[in-house]
C-alpha atoms as a printed R data frame, in Angstrom:
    type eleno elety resid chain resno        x       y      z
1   ATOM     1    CA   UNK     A     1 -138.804 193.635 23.181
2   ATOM     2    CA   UNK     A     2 -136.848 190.111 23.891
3   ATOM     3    CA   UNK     A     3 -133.555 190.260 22.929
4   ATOM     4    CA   UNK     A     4 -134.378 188.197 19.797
5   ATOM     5    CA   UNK     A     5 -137.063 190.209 18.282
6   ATOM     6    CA   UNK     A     6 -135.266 190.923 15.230
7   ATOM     7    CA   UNK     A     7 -133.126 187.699 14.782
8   ATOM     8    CA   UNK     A     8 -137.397 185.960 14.775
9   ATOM     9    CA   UNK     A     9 -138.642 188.661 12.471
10  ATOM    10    CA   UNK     A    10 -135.993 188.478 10.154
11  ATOM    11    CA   UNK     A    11 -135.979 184.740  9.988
12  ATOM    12    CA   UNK     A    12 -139.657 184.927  9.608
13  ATOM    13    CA   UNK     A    13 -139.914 187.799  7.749
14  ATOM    14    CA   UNK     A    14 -140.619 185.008  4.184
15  ATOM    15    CA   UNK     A    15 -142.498 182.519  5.384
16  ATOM    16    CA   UNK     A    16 -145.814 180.596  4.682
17  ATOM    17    CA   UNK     A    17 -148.518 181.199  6.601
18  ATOM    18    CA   UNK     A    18 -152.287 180.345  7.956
19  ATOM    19    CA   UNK     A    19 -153.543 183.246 10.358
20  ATOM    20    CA   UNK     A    20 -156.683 182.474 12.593
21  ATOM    21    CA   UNK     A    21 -159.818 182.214 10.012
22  ATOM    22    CA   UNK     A    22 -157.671 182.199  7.099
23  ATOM    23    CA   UNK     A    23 -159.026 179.323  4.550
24  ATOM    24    CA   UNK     A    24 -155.539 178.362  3.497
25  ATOM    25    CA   UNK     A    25 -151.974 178.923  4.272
26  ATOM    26    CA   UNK     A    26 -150.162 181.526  2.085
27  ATOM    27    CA   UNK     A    27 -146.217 182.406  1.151
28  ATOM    28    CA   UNK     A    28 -146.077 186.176  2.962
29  ATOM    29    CA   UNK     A    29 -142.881 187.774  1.610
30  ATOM    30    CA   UNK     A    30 -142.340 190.713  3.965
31  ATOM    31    CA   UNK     A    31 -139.027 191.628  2.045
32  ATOM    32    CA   UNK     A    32 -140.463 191.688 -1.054
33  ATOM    33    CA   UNK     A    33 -140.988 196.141 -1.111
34  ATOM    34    CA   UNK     A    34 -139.574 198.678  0.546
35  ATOM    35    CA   UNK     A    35 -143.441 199.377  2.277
36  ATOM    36    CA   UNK     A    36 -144.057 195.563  3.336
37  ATOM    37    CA   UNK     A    37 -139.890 195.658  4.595
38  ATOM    38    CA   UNK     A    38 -140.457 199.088  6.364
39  ATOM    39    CA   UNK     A    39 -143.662 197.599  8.159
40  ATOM    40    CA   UNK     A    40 -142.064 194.739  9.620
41  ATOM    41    CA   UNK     A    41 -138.432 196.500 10.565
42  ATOM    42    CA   UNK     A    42 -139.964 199.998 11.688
43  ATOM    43    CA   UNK     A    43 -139.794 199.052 15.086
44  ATOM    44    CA   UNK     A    44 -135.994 198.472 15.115
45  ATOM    45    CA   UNK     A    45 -134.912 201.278 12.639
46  ATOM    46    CA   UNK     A    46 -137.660 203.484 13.579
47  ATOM    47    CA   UNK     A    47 -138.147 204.927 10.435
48  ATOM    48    CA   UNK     A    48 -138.503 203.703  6.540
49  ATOM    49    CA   UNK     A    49 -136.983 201.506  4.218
50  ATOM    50    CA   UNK     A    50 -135.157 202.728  1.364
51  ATOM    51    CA   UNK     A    51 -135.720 200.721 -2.033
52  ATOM    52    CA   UNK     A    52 -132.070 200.285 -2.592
53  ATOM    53    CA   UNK     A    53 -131.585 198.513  0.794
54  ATOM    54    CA   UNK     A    54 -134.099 195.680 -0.097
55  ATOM    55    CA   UNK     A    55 -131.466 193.387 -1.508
56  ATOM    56    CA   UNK     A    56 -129.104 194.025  1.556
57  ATOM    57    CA   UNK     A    57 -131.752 193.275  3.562
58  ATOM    58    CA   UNK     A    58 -132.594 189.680  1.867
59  ATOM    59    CA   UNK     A    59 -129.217 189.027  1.892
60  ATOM    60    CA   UNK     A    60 -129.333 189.293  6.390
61  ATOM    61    CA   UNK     A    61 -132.329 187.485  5.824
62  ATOM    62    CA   UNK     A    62 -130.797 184.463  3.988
63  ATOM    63    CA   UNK     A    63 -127.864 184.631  6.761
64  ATOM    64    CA   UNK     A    64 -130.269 185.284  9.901
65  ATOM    65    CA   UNK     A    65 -132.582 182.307  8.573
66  ATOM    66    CA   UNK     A    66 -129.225 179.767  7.945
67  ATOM    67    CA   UNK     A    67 -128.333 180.616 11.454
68  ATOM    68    CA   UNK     A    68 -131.418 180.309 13.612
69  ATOM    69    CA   UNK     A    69 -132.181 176.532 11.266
70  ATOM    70    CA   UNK     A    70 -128.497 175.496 12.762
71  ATOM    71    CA   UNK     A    71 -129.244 176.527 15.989
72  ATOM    72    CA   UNK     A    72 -132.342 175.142 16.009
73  ATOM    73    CA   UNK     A    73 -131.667 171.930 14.664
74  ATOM    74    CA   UNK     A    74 -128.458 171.599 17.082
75  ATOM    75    CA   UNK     A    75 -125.580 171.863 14.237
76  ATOM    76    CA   UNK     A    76 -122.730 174.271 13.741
77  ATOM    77    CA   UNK     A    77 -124.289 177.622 12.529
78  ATOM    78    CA   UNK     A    78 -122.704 179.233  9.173
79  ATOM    79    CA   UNK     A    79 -121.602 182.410 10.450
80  ATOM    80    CA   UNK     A    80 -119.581 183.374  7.463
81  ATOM    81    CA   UNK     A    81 -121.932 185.539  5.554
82  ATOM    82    CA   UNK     A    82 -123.320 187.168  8.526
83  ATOM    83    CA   UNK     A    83 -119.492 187.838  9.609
84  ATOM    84    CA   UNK     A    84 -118.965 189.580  6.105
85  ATOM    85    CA   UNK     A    85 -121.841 191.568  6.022
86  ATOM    86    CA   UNK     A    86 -121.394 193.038  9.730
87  ATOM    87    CA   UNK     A    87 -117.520 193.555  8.078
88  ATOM    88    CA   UNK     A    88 -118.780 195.440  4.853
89  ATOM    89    CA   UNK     A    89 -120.226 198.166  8.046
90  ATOM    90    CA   UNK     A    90 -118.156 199.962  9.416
91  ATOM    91    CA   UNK     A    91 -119.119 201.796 12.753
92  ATOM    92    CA   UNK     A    92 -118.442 203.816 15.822
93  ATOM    93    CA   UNK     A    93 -118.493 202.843 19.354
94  ATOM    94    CA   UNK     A    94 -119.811 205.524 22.141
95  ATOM    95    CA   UNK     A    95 -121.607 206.049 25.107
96  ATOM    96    CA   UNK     A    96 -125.178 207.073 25.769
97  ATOM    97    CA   UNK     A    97 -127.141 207.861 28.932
98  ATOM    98    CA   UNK     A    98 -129.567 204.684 30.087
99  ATOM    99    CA   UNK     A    99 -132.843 205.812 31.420
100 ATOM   100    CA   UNK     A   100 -131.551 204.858 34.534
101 ATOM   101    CA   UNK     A   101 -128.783 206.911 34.722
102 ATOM   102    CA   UNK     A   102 -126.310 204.322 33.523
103 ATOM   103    CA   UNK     A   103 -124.011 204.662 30.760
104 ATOM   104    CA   UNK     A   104 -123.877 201.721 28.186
105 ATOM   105    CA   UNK     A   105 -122.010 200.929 24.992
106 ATOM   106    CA   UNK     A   106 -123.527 201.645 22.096
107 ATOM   107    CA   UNK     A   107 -122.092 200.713 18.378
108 ATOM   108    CA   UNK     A   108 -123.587 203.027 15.465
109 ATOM   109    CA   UNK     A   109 -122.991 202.250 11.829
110 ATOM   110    CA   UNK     A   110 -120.728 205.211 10.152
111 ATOM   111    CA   UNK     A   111 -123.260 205.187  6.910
112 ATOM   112    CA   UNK     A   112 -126.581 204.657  8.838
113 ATOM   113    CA   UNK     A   113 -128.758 202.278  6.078
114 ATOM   114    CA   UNK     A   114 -130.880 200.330  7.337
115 ATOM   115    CA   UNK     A   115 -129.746 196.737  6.342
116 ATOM   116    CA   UNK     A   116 -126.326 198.330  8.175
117 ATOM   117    CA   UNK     A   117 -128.040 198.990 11.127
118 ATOM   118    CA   UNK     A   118 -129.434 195.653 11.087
119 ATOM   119    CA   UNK     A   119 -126.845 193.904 10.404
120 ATOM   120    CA   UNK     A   120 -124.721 195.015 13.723
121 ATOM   121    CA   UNK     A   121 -128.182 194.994 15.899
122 ATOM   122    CA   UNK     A   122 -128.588 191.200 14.588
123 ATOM   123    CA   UNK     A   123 -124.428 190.198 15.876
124 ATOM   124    CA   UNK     A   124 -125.315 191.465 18.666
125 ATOM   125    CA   UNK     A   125 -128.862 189.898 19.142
126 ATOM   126    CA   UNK     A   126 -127.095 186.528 18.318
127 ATOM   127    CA   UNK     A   127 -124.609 187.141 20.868
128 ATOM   128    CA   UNK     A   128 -126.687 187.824 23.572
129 ATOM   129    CA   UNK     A   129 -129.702 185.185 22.850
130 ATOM   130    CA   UNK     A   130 -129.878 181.358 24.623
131 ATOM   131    CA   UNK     A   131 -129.386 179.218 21.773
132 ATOM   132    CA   UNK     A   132 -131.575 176.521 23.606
133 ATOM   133    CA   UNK     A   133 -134.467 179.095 23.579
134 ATOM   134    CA   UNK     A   134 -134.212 179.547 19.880
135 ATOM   135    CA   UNK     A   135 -137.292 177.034 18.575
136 ATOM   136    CA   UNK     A   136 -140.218 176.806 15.831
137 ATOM   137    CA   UNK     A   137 -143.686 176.080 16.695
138 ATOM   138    CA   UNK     A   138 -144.925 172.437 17.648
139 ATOM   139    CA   UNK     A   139 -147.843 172.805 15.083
140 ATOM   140    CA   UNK     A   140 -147.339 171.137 12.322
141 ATOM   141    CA   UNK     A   141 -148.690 173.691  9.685
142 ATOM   142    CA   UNK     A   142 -146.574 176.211 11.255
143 ATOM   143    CA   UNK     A   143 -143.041 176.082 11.164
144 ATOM   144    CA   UNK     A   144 -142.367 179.657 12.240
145 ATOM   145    CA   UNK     A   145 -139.201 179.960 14.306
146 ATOM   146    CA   UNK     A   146 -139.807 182.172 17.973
147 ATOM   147    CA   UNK     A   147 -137.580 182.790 20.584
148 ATOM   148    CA   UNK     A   148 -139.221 181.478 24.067
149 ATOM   149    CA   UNK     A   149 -139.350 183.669 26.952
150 ATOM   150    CA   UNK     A   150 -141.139 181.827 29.598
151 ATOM   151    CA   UNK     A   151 -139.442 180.920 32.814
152 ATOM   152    CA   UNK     A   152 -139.940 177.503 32.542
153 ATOM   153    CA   UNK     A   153 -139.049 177.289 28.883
154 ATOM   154    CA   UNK     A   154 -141.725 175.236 27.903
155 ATOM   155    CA   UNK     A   155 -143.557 177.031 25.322
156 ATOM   156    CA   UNK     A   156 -144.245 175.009 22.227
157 ATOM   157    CA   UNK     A   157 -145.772 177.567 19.947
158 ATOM   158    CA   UNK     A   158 -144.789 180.726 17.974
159 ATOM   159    CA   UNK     A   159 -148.161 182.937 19.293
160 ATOM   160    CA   UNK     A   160 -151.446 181.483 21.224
161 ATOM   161    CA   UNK     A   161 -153.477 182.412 18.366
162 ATOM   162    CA   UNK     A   162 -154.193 180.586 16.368
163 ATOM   163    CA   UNK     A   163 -151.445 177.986 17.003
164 ATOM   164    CA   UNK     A   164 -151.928 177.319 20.638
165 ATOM   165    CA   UNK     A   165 -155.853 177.018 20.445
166 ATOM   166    CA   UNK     A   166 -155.946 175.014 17.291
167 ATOM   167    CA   UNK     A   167 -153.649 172.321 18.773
168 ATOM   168    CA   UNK     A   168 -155.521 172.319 22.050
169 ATOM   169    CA   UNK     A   169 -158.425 171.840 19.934
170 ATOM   170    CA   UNK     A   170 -157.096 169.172 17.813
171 ATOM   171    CA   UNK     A   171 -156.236 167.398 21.107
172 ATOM   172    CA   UNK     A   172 -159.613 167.633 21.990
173 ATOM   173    CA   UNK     A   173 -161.490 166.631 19.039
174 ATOM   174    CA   UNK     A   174 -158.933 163.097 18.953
175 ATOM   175    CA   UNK     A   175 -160.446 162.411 22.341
């Protein structure tokens, strides 16, 4: 994983959409049940989603998706409601064994829910990202927001397919 995975999921995470084949674009709410919310975030809480976080975790959405639209756009971000959610969770520094052999910090939430784990993974995701890496795709159906991880940073679009073929073949058909 990039260290933005969660800051784009989350700010993706409502979001219309038009997948490769797809007749028509279509508003995908993956915060809108516990099974759709556990789906998307299993990979960084590596387990379920409990009903009763759901509106915890639409609330980090609403902050994560103010944020990366500042960034994005160039403007001071609104930090204040991501600021007193990561306050409302309280939790524990200590150390842990890298696979290397390295020790690293590690900061736990006291009363492990998920949208508290989140919460402190996404502060520190937003401290550690390249604000000028933050972007949303160059096709204009898609405005999903993706975190560019090419040396060069040049890449224009949120995934290769469909958005990078259908431009390329929009460029082609105009010639």
């Amino acid at each position: 994983m990039t260290s933005a995975d969660l800051v784009v999921a989350l700010a993706n995470a409502r979001a219309v959409r038009r997948p490769a084949h797809a007749p028509r674009a279509f508003f995908d709410d993956a915060l809108a049940d516990a099974e759709s919310a556990g789906r998307l975030l299993e990979p960084f809480l590596g387990g379920p989603v409990d009903p009763a976080d759901l509106r915890a975790l639409r609330t980090l959405h609403h902050a994560v998706v103010e944020i990366v639209n500042a960034l994005i756009d160039g403007s001071p971000p609104p930090l204040d409601a991501l600021n007193d959610l990561a306050a409302r969770a309280p939790a524990t520094y200590g150390l842990e064994r890298a696979p290397g052999g390295e020790l690293r910090a590690v900061i736990s939430p006291a009363r492990p829910s998920a949208a508290e784990k989140l919460v402190l993974d996404v502060v520190r995701e937003f401290g550690e990202l390249e604000p000028s890496r933050l972007r949303r795709c160059e096709r204009p159906e898609c405005r999903l927001a993706f975190y560019d991880t090419t040396r060069s940073a040049t890449q224009r679009w949120h995934a290769e397919s469909p958005c990078g073929l259908r431009e390329r073949q929009r460029r082609h058909r105009a010639h």
